[in-house]
C-alpha positions in Angstrom: 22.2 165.3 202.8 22.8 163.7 199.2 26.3 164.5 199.9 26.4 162.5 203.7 24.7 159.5 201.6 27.3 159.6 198.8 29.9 159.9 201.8 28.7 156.6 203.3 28.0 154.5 200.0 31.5 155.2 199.2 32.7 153.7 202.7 30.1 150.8 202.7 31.6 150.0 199.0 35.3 150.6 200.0 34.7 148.4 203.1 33.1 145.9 200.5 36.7 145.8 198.4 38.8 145.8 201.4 37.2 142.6 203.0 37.2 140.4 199.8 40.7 141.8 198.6 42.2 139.9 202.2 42.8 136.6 201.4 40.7 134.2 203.8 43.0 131.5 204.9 40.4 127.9 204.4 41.0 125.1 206.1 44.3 123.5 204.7 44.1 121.0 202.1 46.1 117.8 202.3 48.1 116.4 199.4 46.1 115.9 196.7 45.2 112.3 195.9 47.0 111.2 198.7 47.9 107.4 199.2 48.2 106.0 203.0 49.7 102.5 202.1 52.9 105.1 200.0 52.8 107.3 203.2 53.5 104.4 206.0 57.2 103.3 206.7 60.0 104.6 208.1 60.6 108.4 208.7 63.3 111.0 210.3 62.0 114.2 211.5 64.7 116.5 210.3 63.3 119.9 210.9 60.2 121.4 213.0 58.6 125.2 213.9 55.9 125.6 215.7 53.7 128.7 217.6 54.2 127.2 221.1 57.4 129.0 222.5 57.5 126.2 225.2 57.6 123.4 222.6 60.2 125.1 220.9 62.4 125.8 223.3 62.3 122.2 224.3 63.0 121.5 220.4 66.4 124.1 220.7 67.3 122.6 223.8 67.8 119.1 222.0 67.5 119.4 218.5 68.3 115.6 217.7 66.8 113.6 214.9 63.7 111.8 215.4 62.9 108.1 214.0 59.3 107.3 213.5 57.9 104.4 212.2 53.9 104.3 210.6 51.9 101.2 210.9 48.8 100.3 209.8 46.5 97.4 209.1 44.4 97.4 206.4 41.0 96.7 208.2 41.4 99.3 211.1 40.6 103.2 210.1 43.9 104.2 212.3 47.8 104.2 212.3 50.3 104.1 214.7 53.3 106.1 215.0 56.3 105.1 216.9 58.8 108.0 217.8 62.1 106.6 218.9 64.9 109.5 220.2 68.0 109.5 222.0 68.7 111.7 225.0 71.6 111.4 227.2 72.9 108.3 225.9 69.2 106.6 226.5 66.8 105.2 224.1 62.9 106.4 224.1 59.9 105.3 222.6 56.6 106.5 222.4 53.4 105.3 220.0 50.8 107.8 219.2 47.4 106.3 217.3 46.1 108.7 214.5 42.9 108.3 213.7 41.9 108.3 210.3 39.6 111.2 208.6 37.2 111.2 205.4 39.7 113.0 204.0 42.7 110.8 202.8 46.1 113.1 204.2 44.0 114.0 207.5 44.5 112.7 210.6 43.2 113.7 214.3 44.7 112.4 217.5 44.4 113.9 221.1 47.2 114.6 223.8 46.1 113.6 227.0 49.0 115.7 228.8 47.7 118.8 227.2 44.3 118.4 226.8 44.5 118.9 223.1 42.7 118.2 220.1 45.0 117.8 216.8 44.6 118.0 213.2 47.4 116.9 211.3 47.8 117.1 207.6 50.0 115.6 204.8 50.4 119.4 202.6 52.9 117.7 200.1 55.0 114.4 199.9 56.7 112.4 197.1 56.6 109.4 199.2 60.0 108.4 198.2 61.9 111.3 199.5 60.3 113.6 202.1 56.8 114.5 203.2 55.4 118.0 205.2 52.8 118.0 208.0 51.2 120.6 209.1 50.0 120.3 212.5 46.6 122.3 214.1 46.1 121.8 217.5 43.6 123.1 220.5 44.3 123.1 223.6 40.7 122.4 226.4 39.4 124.1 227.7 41.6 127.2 227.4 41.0 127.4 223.6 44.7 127.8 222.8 45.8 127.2 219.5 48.9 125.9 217.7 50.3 125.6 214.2 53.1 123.3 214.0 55.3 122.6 210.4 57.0 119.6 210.1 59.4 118.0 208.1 60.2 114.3 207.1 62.6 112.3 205.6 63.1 108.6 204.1 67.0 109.3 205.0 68.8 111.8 207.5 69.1 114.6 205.1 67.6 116.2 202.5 68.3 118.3 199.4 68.5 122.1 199.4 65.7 122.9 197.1 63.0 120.2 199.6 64.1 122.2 202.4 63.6 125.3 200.6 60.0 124.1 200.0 59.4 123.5 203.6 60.5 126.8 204.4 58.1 128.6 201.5 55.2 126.0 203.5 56.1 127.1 206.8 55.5 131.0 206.0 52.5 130.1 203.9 51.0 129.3 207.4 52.0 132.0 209.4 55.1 131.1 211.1 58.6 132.9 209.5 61.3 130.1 208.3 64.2 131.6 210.6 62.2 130.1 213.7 62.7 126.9 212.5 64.8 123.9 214.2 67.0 121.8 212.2 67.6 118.8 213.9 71.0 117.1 214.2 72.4 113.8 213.9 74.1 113.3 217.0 76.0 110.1 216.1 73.3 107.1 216.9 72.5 106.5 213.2 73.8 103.3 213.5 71.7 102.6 216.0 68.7 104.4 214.9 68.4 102.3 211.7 69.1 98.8 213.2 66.0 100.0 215.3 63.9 101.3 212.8 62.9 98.7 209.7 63.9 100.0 206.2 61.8 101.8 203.6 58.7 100.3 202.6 
């Protein structure tokens, strides 16, 4: 009998070890001390991986570079993003309002076609040179989730060692780095940046 108890103390105790030697992912942390006013301007999304196979195929399928543009007025607690891409020759816009968070780098906005709630963070920018968002979104009211990594530029490339970054980010949230879509300039620069307002 003193043996069976032994038996199931040292099971309760390894069980005890095993659960707080797995690392409990928290809820991600934005960049620390972030600063909005540094964070708005102009933007190219350069590169992008995400858990939703259907998004990502649509990503492969035209993996062009994206111009954004982030507004915001002082006195309002959101920002607008305007997403400007070429397909076929054709321009498109489209403006997405992020609603600000108590937590400066945090932002939540919803997607009507999808139903879906999103969480979008800034993990780590230099403001100058490139930032990394991290996106968390659930889908109503089938309960699907999705993690989305992006990256952002000030310019249409970046250097080896901030890509290599992203990719250590990306795998840091579950997703491996060889899933990931680098987008292309597909020769409307020009017109891209007459478009899109320089650097703040």
């Amino acid at each position: 009998m003193k043996r069976a108890v032994s038996l199931v103390s040292l099971l309760v105790l390894s069980s005890v070890w095993i659960l707080q030697a797995v690392p409990v992912l928290s809820e991600p942390l934005p960049q620390e001390n972030f600063d909005l006013c540094r964070f708005m301007g102009k933007w190219y999304e350069l590169a992008v991986v995400s858990t939703c196979p259907h998004y990502m195929q649509r990503k492969r399928g035209n993996p062009v570079i994206v111009a954004l543009e982030l507004q915001h007025v002082a006195s309002e607690s959101n920002f607008t993003m305007t997403a400007t891409i070429f397909r076929n020759s054709s321009c498109k816009q489209t403006s997405t309002d992020y609603s600000l968070t108590k937590t400066p780098g945090r932002f939540f906005h919803h997607v009507a076609r999808f139903g879906a709630d999103v969480d979008s963070f800034v993990v780590h920018s230099n403001y100058d040179e490139y930032a990394m968002m991290l996106l968390l979104s659930t889908e109503k009211p089938s309960g699907i989730k999705t993690t989305t990594v992006k990256l952002y530029s000030r310019t249409m490339s970046v250097r080896t060692a901030v890509l290599d970054e992203f990719k250590t980010v990306v795998r840091q949230h579950g997703v491996t780095d060889d899933a990931i879509v680098i987008n292309q300039n597909k020769g409307d620069t020009h017109t891209l940046m007459l478009m899109i307002p320089g650097p703040p």
